[in-house]
gemmi code that builds the backbone of each chain (N, CA, C; Angstrom):
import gemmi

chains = {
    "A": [
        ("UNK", (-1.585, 30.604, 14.573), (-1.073, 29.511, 13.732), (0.166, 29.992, 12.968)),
        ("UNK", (1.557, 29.468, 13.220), (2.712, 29.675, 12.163), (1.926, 29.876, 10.962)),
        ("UNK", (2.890, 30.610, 10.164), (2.374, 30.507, 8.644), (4.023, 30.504, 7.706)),
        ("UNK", (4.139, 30.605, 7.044), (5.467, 31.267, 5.858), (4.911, 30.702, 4.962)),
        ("UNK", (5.135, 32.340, 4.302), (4.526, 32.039, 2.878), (5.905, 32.637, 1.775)),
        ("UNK", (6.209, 32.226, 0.806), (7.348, 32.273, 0.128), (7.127, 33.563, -1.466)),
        ("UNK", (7.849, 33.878, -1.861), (7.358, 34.776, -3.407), (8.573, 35.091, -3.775)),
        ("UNK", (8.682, 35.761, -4.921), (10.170, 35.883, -5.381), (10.652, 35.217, -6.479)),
        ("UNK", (9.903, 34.106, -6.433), (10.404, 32.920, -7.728), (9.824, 33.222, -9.230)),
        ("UNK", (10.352, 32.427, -10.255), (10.090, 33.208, -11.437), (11.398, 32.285, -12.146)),
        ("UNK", (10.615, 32.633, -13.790), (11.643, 31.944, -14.764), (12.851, 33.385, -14.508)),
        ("UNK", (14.012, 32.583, -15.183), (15.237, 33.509, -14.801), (16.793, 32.742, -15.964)),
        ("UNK", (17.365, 33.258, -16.357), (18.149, 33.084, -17.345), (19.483, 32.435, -16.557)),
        ("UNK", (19.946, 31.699, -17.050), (21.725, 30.888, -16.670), (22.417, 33.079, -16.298)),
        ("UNK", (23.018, 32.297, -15.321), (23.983, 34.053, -14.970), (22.909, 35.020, -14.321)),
        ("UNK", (21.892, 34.545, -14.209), (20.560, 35.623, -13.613), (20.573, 35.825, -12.138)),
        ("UNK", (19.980, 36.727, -11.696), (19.591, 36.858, -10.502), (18.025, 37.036, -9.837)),
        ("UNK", (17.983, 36.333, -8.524), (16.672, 36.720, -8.049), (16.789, 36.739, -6.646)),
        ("UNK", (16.015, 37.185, -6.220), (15.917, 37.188, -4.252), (14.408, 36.702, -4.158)),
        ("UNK", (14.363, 35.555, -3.135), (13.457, 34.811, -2.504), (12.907, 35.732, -1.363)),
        ("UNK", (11.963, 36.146, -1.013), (11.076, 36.262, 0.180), (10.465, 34.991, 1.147)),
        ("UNK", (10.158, 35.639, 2.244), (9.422, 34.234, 2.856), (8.905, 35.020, 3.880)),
        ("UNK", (7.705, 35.709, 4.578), (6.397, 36.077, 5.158), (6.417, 35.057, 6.104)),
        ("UNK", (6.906, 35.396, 7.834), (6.570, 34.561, 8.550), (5.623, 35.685, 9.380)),
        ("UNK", (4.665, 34.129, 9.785), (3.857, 34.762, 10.996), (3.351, 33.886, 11.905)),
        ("UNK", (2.635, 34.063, 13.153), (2.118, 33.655, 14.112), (3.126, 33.058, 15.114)),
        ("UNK", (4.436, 33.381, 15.300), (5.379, 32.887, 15.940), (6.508, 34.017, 16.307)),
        ("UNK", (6.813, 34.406, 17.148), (8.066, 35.767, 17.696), (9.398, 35.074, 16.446)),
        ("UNK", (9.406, 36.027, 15.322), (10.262, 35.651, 14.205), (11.960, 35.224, 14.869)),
        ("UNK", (12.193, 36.325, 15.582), (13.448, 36.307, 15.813), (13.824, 35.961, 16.618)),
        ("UNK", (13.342, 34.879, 17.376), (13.693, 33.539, 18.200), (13.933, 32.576, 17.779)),
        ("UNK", (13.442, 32.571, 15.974), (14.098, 30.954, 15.715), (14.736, 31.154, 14.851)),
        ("UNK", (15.809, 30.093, 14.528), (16.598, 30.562, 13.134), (15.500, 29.755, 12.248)),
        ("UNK", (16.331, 30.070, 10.371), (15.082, 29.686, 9.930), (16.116, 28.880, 8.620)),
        ("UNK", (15.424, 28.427, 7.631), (16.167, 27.614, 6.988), (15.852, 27.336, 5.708)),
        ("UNK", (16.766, 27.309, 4.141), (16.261, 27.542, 2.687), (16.428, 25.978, 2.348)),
        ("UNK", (15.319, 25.293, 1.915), (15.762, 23.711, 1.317), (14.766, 24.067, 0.228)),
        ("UNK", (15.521, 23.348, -0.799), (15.023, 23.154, -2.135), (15.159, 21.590, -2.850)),
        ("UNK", (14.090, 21.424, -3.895), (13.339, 20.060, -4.353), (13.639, 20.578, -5.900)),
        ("UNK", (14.474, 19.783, -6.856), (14.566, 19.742, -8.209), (13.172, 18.842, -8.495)),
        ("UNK", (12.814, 19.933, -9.993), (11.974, 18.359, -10.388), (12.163, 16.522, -10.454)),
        ("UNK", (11.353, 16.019, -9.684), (11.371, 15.118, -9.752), (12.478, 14.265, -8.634)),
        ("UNK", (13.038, 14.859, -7.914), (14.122, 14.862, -7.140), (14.009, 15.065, -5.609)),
        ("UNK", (14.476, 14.740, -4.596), (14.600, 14.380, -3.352), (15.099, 15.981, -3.108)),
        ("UNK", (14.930, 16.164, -1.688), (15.031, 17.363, -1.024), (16.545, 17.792, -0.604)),
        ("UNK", (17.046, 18.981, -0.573), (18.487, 19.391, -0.655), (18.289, 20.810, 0.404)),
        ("UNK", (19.094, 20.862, 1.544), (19.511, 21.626, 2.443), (20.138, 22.808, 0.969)),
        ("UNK", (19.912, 23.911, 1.614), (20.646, 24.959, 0.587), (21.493, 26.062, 1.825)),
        ("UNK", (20.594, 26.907, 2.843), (21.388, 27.303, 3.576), (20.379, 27.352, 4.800)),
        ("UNK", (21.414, 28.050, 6.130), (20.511, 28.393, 7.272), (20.823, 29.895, 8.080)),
        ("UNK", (20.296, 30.102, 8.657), (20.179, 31.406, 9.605), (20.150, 31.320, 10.750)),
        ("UNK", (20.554, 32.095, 11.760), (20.358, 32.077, 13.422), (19.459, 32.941, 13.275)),
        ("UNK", (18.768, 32.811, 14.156), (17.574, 33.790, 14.693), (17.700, 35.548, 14.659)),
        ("UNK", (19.120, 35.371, 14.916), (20.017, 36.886, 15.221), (20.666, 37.496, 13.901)),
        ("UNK", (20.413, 36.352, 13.082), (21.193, 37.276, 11.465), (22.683, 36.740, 11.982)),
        ("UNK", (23.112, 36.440, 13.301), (24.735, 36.613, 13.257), (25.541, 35.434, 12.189)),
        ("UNK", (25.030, 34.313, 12.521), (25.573, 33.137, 11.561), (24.984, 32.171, 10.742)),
        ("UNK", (25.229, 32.203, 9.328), (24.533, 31.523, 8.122), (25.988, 30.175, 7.642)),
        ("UNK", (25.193, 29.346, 7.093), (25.274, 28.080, 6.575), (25.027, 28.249, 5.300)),
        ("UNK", (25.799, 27.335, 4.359), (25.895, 27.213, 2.865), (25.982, 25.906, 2.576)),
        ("UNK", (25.049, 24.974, 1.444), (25.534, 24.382, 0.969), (26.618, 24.597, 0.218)),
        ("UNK", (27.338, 23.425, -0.263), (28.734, 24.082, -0.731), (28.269, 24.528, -2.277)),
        ("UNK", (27.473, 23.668, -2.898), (26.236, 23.873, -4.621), (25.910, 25.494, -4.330)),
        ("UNK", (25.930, 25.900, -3.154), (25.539, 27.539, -3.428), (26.553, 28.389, -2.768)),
        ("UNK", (27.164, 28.256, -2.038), (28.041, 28.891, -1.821), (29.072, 30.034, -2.385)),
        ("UNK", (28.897, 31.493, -2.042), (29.596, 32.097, -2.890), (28.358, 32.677, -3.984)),
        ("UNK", (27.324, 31.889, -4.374), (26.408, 32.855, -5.262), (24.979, 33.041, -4.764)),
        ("UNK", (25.244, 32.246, -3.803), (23.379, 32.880, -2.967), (23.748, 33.453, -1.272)),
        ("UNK", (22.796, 33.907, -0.881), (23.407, 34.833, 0.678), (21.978, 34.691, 1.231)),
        ("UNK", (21.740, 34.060, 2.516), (20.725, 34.037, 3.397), (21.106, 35.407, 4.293)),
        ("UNK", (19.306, 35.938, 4.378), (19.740, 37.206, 5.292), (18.128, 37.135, 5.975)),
        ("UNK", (17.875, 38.128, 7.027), (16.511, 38.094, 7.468), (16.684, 39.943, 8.046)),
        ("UNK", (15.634, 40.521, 8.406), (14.788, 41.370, 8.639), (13.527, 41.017, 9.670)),
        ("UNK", (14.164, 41.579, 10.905), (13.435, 40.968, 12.085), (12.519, 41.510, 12.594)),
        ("UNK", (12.775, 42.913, 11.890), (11.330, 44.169, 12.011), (10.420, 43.761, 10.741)),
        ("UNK", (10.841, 42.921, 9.808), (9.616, 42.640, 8.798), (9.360, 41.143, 9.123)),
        ("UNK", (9.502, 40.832, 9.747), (9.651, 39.096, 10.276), (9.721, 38.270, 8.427)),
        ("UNK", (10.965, 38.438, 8.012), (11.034, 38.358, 6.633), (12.484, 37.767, 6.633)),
        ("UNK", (12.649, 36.451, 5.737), (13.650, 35.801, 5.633), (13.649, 36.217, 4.094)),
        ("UNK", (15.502, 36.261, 3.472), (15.217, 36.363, 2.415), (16.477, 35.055, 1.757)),
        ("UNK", (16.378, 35.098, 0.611), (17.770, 34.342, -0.487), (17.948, 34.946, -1.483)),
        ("UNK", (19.117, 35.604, -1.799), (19.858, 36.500, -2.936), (20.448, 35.188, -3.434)),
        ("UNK", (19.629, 34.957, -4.657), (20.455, 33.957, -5.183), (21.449, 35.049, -7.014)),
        ("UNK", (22.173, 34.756, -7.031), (22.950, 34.987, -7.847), (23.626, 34.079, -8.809)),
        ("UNK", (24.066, 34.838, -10.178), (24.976, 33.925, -11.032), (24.038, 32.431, -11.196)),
        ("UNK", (22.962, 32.379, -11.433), (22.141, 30.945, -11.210), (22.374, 30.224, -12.554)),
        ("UNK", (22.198, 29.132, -12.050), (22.528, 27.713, -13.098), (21.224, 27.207, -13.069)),
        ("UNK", (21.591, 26.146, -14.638), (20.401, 25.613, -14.653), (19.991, 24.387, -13.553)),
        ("UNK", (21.297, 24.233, -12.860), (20.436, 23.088, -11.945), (20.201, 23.441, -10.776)),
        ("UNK", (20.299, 24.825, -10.687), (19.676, 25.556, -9.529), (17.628, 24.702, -9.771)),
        ("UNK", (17.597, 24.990, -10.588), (15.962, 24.904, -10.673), (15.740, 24.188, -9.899)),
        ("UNK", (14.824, 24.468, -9.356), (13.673, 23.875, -7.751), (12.648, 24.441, -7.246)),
        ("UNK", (12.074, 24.044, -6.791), (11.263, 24.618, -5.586), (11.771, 24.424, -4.537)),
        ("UNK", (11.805, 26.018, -4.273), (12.398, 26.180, -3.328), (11.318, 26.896, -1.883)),
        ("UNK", (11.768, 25.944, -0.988), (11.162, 26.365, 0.515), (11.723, 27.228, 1.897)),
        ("UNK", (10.759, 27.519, 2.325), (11.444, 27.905, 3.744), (11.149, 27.104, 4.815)),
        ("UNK", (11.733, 27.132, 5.818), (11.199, 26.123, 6.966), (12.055, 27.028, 8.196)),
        ("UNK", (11.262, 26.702, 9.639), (10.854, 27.504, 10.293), (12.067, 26.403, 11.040)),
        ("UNK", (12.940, 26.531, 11.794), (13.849, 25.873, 13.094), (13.595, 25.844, 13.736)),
        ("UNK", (13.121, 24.170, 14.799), (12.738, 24.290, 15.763), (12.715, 24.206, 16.873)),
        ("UNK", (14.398, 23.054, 17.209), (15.047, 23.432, 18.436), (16.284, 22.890, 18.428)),
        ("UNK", (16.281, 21.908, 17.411), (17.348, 20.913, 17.679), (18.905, 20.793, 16.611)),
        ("UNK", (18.345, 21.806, 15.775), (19.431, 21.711, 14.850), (18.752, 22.317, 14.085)),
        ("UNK", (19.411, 22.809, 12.699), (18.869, 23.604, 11.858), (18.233, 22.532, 10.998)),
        ("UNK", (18.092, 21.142, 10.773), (17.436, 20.588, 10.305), (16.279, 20.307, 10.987)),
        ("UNK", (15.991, 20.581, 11.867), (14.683, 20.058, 12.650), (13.435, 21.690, 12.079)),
        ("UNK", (12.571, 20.814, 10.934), (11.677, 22.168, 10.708), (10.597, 21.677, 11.067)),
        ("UNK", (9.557, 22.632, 11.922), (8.486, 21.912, 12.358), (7.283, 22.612, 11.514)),
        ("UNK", (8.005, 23.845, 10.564), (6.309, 24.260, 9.827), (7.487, 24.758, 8.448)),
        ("UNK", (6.755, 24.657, 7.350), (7.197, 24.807, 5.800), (6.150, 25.830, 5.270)),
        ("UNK", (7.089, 26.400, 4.082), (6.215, 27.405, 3.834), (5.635, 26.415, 2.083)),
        ("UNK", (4.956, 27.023, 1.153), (4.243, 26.241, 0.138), (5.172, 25.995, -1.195)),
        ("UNK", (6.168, 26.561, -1.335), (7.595, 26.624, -1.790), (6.859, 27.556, -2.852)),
        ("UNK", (8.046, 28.006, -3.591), (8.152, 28.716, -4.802), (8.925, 28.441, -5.947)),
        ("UNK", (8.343, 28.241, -6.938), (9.437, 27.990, -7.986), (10.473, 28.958, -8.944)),
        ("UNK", (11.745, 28.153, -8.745), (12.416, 28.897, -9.983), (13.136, 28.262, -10.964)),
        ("UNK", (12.540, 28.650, -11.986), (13.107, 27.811, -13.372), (14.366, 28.444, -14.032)),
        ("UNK", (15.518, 27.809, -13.970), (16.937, 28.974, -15.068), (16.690, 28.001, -16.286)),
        ("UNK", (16.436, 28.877, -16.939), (16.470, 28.404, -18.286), (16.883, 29.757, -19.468)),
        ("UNK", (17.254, 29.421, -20.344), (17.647, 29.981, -21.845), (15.942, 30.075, -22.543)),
    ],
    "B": [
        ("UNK", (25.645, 11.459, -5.175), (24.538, 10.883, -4.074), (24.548, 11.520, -2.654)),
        ("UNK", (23.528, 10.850, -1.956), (22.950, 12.008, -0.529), (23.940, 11.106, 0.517)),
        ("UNK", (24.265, 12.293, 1.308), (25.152, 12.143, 2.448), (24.738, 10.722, 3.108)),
        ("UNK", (23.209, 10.992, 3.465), (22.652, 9.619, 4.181), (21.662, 8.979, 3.461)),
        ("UNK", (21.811, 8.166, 3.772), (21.393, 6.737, 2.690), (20.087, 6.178, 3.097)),
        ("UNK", (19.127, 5.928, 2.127), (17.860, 5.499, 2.180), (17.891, 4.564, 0.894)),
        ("UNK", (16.949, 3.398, 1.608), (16.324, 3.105, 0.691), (15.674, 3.631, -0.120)),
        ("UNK", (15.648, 3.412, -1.923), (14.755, 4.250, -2.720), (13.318, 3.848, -2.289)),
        ("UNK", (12.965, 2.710, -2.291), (11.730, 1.880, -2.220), (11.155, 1.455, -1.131)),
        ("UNK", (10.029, 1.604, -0.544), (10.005, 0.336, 0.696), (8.082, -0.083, -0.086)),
        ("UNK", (7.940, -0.908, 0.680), (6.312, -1.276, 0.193), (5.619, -2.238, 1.987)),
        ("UNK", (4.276, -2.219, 1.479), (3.713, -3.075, 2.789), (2.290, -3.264, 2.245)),
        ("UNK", (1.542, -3.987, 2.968), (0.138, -3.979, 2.718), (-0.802, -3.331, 4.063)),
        ("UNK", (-1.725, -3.075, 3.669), (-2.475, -2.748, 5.092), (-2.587, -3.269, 6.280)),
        ("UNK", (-2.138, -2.629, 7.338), (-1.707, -3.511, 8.699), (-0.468, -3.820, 8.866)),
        ("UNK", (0.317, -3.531, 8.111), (1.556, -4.576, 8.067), (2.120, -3.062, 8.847)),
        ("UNK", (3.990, -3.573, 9.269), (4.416, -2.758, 9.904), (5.600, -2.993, 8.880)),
        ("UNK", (6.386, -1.620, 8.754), (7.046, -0.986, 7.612), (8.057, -0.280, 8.233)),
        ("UNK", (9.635, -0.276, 8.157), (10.347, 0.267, 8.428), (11.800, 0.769, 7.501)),
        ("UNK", (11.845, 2.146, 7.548), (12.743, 2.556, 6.635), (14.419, 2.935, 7.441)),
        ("UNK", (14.688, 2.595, 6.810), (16.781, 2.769, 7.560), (17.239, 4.306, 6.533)),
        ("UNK", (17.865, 4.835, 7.776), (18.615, 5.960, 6.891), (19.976, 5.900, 7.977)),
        ("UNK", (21.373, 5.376, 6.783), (22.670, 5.407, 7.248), (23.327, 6.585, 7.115)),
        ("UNK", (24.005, 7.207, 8.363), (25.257, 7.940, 8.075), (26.949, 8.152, 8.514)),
        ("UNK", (26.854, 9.023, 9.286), (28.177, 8.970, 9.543), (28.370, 9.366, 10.922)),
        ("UNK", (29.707, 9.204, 11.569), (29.710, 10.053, 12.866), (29.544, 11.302, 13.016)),
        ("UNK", (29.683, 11.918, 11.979), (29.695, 13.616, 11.553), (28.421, 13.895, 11.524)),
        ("UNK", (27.283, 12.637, 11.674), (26.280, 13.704, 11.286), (25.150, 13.176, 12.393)),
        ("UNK", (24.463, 11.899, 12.043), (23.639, 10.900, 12.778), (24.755, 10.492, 13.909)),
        ("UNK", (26.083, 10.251, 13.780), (26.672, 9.654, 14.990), (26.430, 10.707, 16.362)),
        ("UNK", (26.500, 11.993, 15.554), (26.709, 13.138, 16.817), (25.454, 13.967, 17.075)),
        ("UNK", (24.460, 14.166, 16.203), (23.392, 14.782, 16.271), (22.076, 14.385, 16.269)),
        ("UNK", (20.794, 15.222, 16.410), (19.963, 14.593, 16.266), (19.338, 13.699, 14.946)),
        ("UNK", (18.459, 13.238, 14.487), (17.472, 12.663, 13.361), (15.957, 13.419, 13.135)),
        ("UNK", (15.749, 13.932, 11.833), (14.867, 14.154, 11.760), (13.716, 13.466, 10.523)),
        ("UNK", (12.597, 13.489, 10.344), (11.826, 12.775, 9.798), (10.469, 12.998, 8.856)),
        ("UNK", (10.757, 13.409, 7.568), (9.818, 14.204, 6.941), (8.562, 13.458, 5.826)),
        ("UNK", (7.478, 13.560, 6.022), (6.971, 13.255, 5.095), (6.108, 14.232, 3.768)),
        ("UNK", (6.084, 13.588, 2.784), (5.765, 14.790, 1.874), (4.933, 13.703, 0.385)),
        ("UNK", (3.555, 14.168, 0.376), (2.954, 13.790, -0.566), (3.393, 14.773, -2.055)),
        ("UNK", (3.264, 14.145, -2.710), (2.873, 14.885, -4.043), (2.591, 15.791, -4.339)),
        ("UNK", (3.520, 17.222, -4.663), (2.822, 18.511, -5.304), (2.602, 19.173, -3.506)),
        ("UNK", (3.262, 19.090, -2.823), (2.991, 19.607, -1.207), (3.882, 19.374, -0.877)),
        ("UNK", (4.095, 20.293, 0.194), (5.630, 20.768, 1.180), (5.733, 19.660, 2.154)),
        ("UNK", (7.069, 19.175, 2.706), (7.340, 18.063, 3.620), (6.410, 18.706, 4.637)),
        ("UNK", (6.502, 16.858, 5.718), (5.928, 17.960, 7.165), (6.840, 17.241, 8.092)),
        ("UNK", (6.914, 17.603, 9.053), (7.814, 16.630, 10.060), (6.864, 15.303, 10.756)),
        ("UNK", (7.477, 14.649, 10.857), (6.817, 13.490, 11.359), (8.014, 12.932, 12.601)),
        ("UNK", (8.977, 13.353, 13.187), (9.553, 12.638, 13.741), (10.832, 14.311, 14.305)),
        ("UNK", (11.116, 14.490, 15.194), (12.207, 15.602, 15.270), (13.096, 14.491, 17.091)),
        ("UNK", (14.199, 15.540, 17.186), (15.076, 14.741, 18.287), (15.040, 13.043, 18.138)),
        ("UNK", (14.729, 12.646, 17.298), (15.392, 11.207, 16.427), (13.850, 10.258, 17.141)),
        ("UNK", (13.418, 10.831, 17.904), (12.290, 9.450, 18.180), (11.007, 10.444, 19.588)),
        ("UNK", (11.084, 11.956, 18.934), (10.304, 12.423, 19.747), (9.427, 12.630, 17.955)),
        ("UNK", (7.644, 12.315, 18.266), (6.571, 12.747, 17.779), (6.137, 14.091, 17.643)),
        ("UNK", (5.541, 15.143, 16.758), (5.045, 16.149, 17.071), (3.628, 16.283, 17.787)),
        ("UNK", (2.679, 16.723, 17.670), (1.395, 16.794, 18.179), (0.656, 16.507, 16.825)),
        ("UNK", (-0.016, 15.803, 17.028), (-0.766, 15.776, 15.695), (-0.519, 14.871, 14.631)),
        ("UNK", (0.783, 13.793, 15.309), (1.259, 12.761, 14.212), (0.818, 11.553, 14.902)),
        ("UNK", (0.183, 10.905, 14.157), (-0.320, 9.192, 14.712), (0.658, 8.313, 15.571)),
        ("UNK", (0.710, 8.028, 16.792), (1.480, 7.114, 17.007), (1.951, 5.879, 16.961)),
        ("UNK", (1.471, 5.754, 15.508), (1.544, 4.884, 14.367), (3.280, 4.822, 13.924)),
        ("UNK", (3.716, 5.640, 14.047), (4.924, 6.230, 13.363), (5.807, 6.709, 14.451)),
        ("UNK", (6.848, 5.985, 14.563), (7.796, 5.913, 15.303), (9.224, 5.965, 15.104)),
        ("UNK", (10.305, 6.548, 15.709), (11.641, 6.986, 15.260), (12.540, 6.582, 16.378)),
        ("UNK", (14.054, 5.851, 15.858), (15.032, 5.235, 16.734), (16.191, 5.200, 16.119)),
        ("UNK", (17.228, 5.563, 16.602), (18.455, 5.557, 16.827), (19.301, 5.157, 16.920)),
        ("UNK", (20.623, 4.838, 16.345), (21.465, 3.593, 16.919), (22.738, 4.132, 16.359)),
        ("UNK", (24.001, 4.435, 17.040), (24.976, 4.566, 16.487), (25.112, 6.299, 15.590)),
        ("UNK", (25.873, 5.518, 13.889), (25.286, 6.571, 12.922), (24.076, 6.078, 12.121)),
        ("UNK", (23.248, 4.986, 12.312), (21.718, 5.053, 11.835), (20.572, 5.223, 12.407)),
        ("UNK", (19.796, 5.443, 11.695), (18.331, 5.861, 12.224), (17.347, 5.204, 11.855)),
        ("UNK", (16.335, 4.818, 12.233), (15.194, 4.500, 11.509), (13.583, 4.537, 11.937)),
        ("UNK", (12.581, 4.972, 10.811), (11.434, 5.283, 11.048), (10.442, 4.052, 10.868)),
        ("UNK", (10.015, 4.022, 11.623), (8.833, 2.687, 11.598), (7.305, 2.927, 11.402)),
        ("UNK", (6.892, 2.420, 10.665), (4.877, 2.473, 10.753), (4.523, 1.349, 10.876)),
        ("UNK", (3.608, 1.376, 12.000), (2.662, 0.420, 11.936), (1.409, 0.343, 11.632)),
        ("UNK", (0.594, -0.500, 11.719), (-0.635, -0.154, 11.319), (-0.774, 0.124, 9.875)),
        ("UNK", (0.037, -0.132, 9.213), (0.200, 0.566, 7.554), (-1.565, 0.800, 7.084)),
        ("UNK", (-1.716, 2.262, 6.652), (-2.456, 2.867, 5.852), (-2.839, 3.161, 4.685)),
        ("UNK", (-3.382, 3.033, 3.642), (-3.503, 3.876, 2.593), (-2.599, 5.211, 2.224)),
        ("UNK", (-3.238, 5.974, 3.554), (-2.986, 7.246, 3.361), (-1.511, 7.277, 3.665)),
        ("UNK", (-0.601, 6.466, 3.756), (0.808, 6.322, 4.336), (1.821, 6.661, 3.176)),
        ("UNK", (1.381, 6.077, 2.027), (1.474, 6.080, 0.578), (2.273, 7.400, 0.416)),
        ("UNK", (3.662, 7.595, 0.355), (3.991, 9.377, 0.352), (6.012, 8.497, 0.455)),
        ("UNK", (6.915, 10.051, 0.138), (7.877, 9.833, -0.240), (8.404, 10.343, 1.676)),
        ("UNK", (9.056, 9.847, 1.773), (9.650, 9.916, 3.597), (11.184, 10.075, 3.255)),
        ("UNK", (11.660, 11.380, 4.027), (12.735, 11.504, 4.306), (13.593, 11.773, 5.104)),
        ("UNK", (14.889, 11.622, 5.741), (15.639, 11.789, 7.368), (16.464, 12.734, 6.641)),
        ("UNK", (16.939, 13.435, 7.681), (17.554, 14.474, 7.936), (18.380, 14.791, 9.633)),
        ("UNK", (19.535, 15.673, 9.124), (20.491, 15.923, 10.122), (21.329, 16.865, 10.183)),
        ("UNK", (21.756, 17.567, 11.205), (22.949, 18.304, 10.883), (24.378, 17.155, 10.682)),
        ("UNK", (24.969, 17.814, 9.943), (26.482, 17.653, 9.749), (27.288, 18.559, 9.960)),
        ("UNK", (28.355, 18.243, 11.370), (29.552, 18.929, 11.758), (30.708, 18.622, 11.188)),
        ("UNK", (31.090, 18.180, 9.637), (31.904, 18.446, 8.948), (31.649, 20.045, 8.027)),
        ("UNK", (32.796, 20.302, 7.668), (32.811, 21.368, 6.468), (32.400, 22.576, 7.092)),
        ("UNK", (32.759, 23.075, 8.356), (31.731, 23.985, 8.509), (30.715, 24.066, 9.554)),
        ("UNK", (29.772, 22.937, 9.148), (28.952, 22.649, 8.997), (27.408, 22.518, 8.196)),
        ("UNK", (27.089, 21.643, 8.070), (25.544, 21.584, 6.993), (24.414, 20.663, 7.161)),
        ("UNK", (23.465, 20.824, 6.696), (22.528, 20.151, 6.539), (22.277, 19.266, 5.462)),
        ("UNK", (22.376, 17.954, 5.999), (22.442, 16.900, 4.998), (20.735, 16.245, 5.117)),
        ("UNK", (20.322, 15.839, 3.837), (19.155, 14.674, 3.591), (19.177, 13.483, 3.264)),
        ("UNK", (18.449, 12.656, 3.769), (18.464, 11.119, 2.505), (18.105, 11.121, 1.244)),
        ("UNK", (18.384, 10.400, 0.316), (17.510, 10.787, -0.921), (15.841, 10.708, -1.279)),
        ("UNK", (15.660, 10.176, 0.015), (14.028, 9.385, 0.528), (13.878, 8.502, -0.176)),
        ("UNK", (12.346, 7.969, 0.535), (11.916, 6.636, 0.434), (10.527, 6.556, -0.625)),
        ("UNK", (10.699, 6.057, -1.275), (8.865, 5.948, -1.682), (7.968, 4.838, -0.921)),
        ("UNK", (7.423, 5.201, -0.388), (6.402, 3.955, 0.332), (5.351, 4.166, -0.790)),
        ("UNK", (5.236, 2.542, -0.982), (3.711, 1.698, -1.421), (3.012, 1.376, -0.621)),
        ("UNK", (1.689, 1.342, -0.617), (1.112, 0.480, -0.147), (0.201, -0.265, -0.412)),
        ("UNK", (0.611, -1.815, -0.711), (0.026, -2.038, -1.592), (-1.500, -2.857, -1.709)),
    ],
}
model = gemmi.Model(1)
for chain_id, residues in chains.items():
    chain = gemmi.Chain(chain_id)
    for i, (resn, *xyz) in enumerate(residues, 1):
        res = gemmi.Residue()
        res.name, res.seqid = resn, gemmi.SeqId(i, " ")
        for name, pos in zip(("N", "CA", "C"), xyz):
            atom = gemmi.Atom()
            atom.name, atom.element = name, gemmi.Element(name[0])
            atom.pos, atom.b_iso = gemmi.Position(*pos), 0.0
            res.add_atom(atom)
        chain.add_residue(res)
    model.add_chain(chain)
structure = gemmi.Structure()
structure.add_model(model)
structure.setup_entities()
């Protein structure tokens, strides 16, 4: 059974930094690319970035661009997000989702998200 | 506001058949696939719809997805109780780069 499970999240200060984890399993990791979307409270769902399967080419929303960096680790079957310099409207829960053939929006398994709050 | 456009609201009663529109552009729905998420409360989306009107395993074929142009749209029939949940489309976009755009989703009632 796929799984991704997410950790990393945590309250965190305006200008802060954190790196997201995400634990995939039951699926050959580095065959699919994989993909970071995040949910503000109360708020509709937002593409943030994506990955090829190979690490070779990542996607940015343009809201993160420049202060967060998608990367993966294919011997730890481990996706990660260096988010940096964070704002307060970074805050979300934030997910991973697994790519599943058709585009980097097509996710066919989600991980349980994780939250991160920037706050003062 | 979101690249592609949803209704905030839709509603139905039990049995009834319910369909949500999500508009975009040639850049995104004109050229690529549609995808189709649903997501209750306090829980992670799930797909309900991928390649714009292919089903996964395990989704009612209650719920159906179609194509036209740059719009899309997801249909239920049979409306449920359990249907009751916020629904959202999704796509790549080959502007900028490229990115991944969402609708702002839908809230289904049912009422």
């Amino acid at each position: 059974e796929m799984q991704l499970v997410e950790s990393g999240g945590g309250l965190v200060q305006p200008g802060g930094s954190l790196r997201l984890s995400c634990a995939a399993s039951g699926f050959t990791f580095s065959n699919y690319a994989m993909t970071w979307v995040r949910q503000a409270p109360g708020k509709g769902l937002e593409w943030v970035s994506s990955i090829s399967g190979s690490g070779g080419s990542a996607y940015y929303a343009d809201s993160v661009k420049g202060r967060f960096t998608i990367s993966r680790d294919n011997f730890k079957n481990t996706l990660y997000l260096q988010m940096n310099s964070l704002r307060v409207d970074d805050t979300a829960i934030y997910y991973c989702a697994k790519v599943n053939r058709y585009s980097y929006t097509d996710l066919d398994c989600w991980g349980q998200g994780t939250l991160v709050p920037v706050s003062s | 506001q979101s690249v592609l456009t949803q209704p905030p609201s839709a509603s139905g009663t039990p049995g009834q058949r319910v369909t949500i529109s999500c508009s975009g552009s040639s850049s995104n729905i004109g050229s690529n696939t549609v995808n189709w998420y649903q997501q209750f409360p306090g829980t992670a989306p799930k797909v309900l719809i991928y390649n714009s009107d292919q089903r996964p395993s395990g989704v009612p074929d209650r719920f159906s997805g179609s194509k036209s142009g740059t719009s899309a749209s997801l249909a239920i029939s049979g409306l449920q109780s359990e249907d009751e949940a916020d629904y959202y489309c999704a796509a790549w976009d080959d502007s900028l780069n490229g990115r991944g755009v969402f609708g702002g989703g839908t809230k289904l009632t049912v009422l």
